[in-house]
N, CA, C and O atoms as a Tripos MOL2 file, in Angstrom:
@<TRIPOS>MOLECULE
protein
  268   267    67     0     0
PROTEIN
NO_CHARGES

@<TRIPOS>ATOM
      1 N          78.0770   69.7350  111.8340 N.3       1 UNK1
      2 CA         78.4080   70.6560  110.7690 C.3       1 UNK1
      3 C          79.9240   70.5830  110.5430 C.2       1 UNK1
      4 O          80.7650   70.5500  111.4410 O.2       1 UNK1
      5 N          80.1400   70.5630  109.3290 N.am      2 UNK2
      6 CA         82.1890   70.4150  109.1220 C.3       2 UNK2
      7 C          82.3640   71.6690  108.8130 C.2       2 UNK2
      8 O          81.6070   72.5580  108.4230 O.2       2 UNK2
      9 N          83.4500   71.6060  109.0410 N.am      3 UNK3
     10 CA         83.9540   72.7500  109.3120 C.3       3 UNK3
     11 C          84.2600   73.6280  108.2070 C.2       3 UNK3
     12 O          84.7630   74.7310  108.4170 O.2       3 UNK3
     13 N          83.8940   73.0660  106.6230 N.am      4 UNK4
     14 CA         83.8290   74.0020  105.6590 C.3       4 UNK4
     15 C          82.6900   74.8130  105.9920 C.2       4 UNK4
     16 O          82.7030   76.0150  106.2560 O.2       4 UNK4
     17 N          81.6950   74.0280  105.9530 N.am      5 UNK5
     18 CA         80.0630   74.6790  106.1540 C.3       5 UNK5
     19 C          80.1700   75.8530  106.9540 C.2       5 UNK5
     20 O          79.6250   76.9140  106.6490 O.2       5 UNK5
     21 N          81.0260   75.6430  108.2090 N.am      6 UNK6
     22 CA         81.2570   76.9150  108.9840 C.3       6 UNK6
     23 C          80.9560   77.7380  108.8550 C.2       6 UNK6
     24 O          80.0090   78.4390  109.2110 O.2       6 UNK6
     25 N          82.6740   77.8580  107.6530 N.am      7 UNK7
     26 CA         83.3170   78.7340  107.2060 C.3       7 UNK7
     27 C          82.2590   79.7920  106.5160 C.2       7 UNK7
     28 O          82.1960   81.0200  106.5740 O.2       7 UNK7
     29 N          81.5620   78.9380  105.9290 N.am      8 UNK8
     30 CA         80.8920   79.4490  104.6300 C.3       8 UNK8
     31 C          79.5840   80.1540  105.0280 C.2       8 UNK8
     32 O          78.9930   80.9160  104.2620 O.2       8 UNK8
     33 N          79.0030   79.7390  106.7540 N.am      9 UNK9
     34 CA         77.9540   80.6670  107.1610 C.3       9 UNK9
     35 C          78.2700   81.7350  107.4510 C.2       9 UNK9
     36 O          77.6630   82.7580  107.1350 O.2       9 UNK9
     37 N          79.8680   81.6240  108.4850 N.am     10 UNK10
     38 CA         80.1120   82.8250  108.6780 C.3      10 UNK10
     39 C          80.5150   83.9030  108.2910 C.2      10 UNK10
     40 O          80.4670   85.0250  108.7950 O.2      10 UNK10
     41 N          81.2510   83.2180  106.6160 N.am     11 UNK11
     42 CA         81.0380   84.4180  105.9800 C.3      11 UNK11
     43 C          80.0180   84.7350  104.9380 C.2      11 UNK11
     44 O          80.1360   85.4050  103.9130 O.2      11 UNK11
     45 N          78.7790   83.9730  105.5300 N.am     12 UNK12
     46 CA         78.1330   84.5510  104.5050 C.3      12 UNK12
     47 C          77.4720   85.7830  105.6170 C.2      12 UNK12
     48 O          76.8870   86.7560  105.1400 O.2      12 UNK12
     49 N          77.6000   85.6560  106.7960 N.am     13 UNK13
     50 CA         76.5430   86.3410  107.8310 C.3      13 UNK13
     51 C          77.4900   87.7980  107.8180 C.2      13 UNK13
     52 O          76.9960   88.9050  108.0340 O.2      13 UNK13
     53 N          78.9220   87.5630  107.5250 N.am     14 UNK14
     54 CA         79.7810   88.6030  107.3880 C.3      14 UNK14
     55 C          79.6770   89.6030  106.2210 C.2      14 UNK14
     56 O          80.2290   90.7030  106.1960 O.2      14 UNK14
     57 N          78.6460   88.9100  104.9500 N.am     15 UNK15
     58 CA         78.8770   89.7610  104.0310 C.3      15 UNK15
     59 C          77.3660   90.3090  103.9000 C.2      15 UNK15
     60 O          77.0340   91.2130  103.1330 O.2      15 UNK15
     61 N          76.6780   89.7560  104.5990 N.am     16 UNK16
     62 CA         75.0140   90.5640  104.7540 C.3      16 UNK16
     63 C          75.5660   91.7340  106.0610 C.2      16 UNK16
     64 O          74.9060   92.7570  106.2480 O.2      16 UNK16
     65 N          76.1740   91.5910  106.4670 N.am     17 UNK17
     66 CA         76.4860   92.8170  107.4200 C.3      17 UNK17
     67 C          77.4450   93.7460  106.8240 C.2      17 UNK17
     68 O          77.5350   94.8330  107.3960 O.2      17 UNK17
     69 N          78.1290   93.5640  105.8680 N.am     18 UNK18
     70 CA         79.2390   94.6560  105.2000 C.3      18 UNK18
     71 C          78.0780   94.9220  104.4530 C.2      18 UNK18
     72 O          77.2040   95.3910  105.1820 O.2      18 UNK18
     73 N          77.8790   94.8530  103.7770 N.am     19 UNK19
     74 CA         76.3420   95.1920  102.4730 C.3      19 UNK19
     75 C          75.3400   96.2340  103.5300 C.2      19 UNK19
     76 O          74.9050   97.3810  103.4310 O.2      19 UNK19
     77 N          75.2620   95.2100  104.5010 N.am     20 UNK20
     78 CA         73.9320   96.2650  105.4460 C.3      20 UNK20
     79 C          74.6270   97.4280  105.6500 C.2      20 UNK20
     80 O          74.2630   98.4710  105.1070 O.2      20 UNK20
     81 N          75.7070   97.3670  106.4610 N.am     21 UNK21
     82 CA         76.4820   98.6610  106.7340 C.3      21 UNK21
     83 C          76.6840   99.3240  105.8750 C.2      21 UNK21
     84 O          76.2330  100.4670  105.9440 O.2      21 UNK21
     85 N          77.2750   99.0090  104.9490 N.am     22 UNK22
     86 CA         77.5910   99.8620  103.6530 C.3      22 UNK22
     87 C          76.2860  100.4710  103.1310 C.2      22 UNK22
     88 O          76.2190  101.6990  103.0850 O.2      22 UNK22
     89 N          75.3420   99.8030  102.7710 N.am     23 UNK23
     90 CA         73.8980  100.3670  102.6230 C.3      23 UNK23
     91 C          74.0330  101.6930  103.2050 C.2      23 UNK23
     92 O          74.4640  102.7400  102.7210 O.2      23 UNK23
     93 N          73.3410  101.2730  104.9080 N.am     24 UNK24
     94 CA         73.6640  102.7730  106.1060 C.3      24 UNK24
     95 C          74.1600  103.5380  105.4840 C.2      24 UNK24
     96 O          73.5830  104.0920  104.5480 O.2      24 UNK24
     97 N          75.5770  103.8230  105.8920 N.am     25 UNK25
     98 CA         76.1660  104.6220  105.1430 C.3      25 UNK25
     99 C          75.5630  105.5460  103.9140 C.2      25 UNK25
    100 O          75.1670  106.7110  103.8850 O.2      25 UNK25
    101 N          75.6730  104.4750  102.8770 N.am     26 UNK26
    102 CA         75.2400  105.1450  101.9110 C.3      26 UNK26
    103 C          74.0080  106.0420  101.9950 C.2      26 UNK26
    104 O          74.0090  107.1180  101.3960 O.2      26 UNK26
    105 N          73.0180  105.6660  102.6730 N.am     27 UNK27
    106 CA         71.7290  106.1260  102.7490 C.3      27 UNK27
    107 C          72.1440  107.4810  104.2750 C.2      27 UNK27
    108 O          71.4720  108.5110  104.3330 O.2      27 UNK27
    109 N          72.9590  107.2850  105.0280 N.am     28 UNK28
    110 CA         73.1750  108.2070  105.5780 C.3      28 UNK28
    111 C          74.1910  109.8560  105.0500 C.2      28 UNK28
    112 O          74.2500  110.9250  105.6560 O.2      28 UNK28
    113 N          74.8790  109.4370  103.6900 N.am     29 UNK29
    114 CA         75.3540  110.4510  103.2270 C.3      29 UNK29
    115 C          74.3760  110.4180  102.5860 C.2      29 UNK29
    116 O          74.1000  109.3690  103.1680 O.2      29 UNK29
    117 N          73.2560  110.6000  101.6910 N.am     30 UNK30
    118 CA         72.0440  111.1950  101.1280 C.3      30 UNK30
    119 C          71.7290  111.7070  101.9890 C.2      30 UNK30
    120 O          72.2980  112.7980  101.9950 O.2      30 UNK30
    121 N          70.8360  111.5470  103.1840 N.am     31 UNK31
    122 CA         70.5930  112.4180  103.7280 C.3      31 UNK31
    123 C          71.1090  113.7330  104.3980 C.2      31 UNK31
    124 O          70.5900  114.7760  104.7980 O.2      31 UNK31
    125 N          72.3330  113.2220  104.3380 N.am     32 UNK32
    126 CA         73.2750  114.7210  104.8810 C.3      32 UNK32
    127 C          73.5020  115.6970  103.8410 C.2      32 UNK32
    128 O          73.7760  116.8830  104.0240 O.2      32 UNK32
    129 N          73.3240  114.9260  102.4010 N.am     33 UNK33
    130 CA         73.2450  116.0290  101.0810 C.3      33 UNK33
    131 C          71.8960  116.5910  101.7460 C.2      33 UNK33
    132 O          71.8240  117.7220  102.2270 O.2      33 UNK33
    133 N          70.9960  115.8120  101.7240 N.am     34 UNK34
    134 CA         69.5530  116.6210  101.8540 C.3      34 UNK34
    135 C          69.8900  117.5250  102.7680 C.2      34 UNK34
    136 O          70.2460  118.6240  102.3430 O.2      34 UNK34
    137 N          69.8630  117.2810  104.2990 N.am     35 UNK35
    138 CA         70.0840  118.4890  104.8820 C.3      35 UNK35
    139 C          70.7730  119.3390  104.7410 C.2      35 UNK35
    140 O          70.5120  120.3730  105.3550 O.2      35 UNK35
    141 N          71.8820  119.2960  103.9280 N.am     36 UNK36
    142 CA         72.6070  120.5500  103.7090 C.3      36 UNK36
    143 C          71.9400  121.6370  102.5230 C.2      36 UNK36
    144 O          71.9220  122.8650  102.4450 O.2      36 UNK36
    145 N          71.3550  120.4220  101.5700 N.am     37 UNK37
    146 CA         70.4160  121.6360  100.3220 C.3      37 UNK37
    147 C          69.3010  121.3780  100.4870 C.2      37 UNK37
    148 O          68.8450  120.7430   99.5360 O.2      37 UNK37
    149 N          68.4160  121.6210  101.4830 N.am     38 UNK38
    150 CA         67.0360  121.0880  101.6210 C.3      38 UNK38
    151 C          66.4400  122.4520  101.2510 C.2      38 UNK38
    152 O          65.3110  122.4350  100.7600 O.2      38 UNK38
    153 N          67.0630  123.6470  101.4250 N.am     39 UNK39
    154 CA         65.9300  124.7220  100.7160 C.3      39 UNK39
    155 C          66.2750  124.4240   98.9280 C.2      39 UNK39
    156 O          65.6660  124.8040   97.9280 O.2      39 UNK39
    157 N          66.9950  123.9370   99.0220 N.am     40 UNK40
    158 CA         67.0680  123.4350   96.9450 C.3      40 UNK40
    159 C          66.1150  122.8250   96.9160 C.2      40 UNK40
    160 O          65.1010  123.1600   96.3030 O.2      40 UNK40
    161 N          66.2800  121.6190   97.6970 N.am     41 UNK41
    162 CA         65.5940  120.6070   97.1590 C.3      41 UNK41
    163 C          63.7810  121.0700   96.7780 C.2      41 UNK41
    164 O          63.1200  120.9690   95.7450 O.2      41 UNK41
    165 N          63.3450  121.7620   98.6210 N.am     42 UNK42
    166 CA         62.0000  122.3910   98.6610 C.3      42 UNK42
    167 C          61.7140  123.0750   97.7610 C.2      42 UNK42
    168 O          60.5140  122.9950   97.4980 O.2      42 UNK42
    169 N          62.3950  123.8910   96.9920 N.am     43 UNK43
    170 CA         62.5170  124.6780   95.6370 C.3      43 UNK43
    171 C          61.9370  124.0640   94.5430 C.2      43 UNK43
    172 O          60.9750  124.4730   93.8920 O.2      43 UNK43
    173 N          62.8270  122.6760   94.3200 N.am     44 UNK44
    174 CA         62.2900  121.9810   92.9780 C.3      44 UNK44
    175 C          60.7410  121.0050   93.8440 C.2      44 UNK44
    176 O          59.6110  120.7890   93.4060 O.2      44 UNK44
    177 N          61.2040  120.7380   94.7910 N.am     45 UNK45
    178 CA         59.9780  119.5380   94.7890 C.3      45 UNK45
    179 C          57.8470  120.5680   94.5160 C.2      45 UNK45
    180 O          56.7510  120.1740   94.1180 O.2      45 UNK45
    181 N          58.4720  122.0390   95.0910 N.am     46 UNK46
    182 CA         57.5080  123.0210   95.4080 C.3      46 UNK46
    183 C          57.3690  123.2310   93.8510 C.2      46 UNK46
    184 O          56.1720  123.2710   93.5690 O.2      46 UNK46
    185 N          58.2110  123.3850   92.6920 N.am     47 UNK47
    186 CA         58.0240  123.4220   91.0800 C.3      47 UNK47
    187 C          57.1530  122.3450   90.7600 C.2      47 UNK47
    188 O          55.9450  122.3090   90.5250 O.2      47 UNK47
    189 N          58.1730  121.3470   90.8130 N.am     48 UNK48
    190 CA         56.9450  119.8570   90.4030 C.3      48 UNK48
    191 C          55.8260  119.6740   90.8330 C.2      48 UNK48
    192 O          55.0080  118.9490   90.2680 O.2      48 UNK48
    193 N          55.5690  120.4210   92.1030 N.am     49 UNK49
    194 CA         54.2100  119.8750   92.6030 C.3      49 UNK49
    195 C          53.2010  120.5800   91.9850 C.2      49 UNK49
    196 O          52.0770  120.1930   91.6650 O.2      49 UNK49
    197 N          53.8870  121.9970   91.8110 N.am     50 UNK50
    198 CA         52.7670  122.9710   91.1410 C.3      50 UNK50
    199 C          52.9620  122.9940   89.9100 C.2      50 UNK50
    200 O          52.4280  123.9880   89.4160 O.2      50 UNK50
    201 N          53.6460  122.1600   88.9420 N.am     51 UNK51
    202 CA         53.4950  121.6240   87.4440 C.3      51 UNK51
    203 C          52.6890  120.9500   87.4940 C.2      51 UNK51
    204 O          51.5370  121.2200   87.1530 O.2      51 UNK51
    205 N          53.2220  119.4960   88.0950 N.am     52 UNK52
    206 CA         51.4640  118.4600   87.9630 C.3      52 UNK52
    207 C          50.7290  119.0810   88.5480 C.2      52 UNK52
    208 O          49.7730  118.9470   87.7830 O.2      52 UNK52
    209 N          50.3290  119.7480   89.4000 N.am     53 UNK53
    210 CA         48.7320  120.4970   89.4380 C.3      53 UNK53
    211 C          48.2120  121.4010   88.4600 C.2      53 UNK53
    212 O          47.0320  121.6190   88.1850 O.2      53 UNK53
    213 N          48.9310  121.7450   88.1220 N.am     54 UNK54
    214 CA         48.9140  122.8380   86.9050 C.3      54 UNK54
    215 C          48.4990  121.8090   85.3980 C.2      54 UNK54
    216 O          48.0000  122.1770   84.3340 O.2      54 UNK54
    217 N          48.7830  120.9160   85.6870 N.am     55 UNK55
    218 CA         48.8740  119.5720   84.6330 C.3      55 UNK55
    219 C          47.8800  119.0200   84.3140 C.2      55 UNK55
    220 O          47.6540  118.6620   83.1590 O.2      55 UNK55
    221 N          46.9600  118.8220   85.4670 N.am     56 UNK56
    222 CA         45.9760  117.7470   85.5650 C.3      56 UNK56
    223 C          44.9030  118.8440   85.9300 C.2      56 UNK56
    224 O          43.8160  118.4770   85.4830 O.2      56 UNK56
    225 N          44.8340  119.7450   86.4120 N.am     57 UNK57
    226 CA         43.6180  121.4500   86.4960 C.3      57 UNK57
    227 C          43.7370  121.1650   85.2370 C.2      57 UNK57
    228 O          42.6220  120.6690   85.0770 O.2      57 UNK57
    229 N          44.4530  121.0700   83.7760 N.am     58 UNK58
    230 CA         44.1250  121.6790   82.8470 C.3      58 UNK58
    231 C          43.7230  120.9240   81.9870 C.2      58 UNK58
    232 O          43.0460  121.3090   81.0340 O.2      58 UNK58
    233 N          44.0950  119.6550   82.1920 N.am     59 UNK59
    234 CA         43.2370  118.0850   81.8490 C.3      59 UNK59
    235 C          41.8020  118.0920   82.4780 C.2      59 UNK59
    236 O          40.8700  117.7650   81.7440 O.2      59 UNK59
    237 N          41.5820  118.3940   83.6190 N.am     60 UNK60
    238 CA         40.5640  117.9300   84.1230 C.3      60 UNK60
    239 C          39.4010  119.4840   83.1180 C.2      60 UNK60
    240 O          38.3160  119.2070   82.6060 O.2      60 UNK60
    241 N          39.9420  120.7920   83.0850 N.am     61 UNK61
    242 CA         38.9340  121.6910   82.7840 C.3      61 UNK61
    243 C          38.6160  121.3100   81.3600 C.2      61 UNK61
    244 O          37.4910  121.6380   80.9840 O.2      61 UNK61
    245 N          39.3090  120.7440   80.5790 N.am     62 UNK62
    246 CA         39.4110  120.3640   78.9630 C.3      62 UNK62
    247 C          38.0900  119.3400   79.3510 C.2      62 UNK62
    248 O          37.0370  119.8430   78.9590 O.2      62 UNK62
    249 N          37.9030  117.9930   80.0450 N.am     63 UNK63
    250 CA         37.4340  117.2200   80.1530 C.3      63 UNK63
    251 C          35.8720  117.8360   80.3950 C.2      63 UNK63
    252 O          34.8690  117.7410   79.6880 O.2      63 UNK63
    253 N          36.0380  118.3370   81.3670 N.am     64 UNK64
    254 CA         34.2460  119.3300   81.8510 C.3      64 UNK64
    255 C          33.9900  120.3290   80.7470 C.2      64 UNK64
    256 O          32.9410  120.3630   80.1030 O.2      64 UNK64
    257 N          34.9650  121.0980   80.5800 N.am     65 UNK65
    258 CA         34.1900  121.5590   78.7990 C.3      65 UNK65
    259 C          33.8330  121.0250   77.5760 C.2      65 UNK65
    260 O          33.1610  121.7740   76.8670 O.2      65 UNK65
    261 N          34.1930  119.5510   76.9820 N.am     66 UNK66
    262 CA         34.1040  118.5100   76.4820 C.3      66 UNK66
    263 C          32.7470  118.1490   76.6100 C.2      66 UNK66
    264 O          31.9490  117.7430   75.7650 O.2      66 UNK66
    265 N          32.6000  118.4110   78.0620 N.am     67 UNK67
    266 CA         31.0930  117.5290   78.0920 C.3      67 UNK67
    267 C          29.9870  118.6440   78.1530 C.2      67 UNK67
    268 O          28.7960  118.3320   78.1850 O.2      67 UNK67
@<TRIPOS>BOND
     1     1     2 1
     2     2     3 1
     3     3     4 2
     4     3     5 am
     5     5     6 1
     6     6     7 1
     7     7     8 2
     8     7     9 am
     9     9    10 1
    10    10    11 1
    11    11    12 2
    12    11    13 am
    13    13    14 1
    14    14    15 1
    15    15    16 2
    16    15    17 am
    17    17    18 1
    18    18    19 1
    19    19    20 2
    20    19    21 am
    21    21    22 1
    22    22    23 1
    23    23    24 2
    24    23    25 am
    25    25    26 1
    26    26    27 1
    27    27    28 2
    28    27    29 am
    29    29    30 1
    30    30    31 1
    31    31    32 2
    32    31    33 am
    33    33    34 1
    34    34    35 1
    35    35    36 2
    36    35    37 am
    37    37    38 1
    38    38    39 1
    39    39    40 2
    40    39    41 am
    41    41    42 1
    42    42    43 1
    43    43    44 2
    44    43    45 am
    45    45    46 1
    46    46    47 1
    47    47    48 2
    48    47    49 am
    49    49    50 1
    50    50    51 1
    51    51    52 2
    52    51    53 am
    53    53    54 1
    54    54    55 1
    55    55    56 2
    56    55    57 am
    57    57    58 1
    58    58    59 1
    59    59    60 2
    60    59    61 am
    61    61    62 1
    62    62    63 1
    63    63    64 2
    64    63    65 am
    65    65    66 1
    66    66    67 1
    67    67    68 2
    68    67    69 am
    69    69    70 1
    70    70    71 1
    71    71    72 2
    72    71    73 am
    73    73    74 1
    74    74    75 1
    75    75    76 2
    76    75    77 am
    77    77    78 1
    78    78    79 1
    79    79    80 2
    80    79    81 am
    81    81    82 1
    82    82    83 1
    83    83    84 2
    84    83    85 am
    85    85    86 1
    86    86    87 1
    87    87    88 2
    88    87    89 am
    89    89    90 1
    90    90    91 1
    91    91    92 2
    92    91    93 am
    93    93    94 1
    94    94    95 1
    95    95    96 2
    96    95    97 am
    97    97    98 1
    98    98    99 1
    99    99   100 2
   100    99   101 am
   101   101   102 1
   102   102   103 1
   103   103   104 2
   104   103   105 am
   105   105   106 1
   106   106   107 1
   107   107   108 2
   108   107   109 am
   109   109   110 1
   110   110   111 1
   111   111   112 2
   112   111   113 am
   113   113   114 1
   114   114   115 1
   115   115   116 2
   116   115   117 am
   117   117   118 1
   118   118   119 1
   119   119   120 2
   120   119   121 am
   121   121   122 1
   122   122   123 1
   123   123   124 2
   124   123   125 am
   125   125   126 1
   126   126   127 1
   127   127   128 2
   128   127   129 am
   129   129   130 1
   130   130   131 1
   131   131   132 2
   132   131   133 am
   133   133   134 1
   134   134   135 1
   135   135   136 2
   136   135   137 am
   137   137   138 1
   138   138   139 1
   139   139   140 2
   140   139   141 am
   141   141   142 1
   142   142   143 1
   143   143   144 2
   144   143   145 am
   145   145   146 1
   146   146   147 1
   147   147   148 2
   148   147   149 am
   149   149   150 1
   150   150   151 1
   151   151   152 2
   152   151   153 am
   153   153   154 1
   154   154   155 1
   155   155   156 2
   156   155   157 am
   157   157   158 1
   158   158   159 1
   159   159   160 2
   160   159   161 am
   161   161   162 1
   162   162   163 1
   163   163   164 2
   164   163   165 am
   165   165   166 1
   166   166   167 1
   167   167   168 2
   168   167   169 am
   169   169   170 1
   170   170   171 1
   171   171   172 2
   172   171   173 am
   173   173   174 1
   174   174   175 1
   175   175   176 2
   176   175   177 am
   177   177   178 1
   178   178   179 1
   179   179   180 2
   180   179   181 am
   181   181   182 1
   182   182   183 1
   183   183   184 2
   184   183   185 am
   185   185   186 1
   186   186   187 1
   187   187   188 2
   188   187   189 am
   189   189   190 1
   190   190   191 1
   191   191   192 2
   192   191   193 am
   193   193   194 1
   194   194   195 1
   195   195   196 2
   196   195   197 am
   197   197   198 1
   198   198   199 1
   199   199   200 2
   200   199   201 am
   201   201   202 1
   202   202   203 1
   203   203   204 2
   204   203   205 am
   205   205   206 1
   206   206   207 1
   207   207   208 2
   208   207   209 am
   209   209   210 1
   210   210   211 1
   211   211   212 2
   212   211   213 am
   213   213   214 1
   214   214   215 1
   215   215   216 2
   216   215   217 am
   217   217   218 1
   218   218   219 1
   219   219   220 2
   220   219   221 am
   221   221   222 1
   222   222   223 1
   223   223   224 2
   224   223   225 am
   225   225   226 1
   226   226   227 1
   227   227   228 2
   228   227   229 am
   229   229   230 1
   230   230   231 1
   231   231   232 2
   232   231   233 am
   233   233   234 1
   234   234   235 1
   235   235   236 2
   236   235   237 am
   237   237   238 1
   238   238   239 1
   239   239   240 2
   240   239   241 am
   241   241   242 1
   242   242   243 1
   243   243   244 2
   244   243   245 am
   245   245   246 1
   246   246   247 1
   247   247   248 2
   248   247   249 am
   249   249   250 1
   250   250   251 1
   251   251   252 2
   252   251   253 am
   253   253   254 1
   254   254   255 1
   255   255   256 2
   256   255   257 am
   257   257   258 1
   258   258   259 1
   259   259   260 2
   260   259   261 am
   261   261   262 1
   262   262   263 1
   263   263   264 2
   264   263   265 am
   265   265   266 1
   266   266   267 1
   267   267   268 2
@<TRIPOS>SUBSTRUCTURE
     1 UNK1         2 RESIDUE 1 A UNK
     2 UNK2         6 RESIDUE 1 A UNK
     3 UNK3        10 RESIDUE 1 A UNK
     4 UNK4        14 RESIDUE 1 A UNK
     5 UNK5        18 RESIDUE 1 A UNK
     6 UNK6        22 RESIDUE 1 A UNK
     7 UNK7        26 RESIDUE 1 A UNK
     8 UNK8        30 RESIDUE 1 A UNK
     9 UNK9        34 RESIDUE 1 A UNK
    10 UNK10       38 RESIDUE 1 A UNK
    11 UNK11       42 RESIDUE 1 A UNK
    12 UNK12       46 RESIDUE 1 A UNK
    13 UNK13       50 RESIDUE 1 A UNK
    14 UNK14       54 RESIDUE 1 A UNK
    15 UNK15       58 RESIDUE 1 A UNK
    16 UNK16       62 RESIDUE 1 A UNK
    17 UNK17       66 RESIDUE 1 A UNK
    18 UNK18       70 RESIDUE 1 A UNK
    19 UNK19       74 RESIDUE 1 A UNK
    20 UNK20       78 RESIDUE 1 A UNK
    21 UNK21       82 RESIDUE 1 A UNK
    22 UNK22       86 RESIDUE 1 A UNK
    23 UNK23       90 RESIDUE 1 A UNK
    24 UNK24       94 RESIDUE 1 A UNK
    25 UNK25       98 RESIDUE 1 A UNK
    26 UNK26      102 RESIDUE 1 A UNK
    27 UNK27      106 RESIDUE 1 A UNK
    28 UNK28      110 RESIDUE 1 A UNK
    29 UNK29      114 RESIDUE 1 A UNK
    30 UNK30      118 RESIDUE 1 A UNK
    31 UNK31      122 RESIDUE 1 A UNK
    32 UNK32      126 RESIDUE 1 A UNK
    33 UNK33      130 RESIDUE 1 A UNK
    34 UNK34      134 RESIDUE 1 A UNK
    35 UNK35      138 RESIDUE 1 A UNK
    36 UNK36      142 RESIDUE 1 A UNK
    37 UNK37      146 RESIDUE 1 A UNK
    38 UNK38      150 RESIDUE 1 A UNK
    39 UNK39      154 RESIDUE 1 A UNK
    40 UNK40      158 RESIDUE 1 A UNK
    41 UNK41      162 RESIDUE 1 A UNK
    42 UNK42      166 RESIDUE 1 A UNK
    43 UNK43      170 RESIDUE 1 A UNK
    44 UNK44      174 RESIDUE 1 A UNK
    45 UNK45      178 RESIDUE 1 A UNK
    46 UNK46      182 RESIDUE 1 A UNK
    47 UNK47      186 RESIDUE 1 A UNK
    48 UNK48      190 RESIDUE 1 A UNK
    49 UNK49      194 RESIDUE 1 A UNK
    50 UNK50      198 RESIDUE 1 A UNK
    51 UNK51      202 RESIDUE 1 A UNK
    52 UNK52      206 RESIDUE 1 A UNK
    53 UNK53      210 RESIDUE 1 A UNK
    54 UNK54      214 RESIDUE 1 A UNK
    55 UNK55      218 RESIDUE 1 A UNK
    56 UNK56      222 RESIDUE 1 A UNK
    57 UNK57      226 RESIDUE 1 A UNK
    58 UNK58      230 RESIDUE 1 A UNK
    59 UNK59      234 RESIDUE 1 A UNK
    60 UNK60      238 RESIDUE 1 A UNK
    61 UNK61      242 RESIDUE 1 A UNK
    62 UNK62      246 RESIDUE 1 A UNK
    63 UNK63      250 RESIDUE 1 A UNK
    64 UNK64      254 RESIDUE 1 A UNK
    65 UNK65      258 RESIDUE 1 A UNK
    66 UNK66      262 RESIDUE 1 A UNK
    67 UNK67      266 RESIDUE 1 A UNK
């Protein structure tokens, strides 16, 4: 292997590890938002869930009276 080729694995192996790390990171400050507003979050996700149910109960009763 010459010694450009090296060069060029090792930094390529250098920049899948800044990317990976940096990833981490990133994905580790989301989650620290989450834990800090997780009764927010439970708030909205507990809305949406009981919209689409509320959504599709009222699709589905339209459908059985239909028939």
């Amino acid at each position: 292997m010459a010694y450009s080729e090296h060069i060029e694995k090792v930094a390529s192996v250098l920049q899948t590890s800044t990317y990976t790390i940096s990833g981490g990171l990133v994905a580790g400050d989301w989650l620290s938002v989450l834990d800090s507003h997780a009764a927010a979050f439970g708030v909205v996700l507990g809305m949406l869930t009981f919209t689409t149910n509320l959504v599709f109960q009222w699709l589905n009763h339209r459908v059985i009276v239909k028939k």
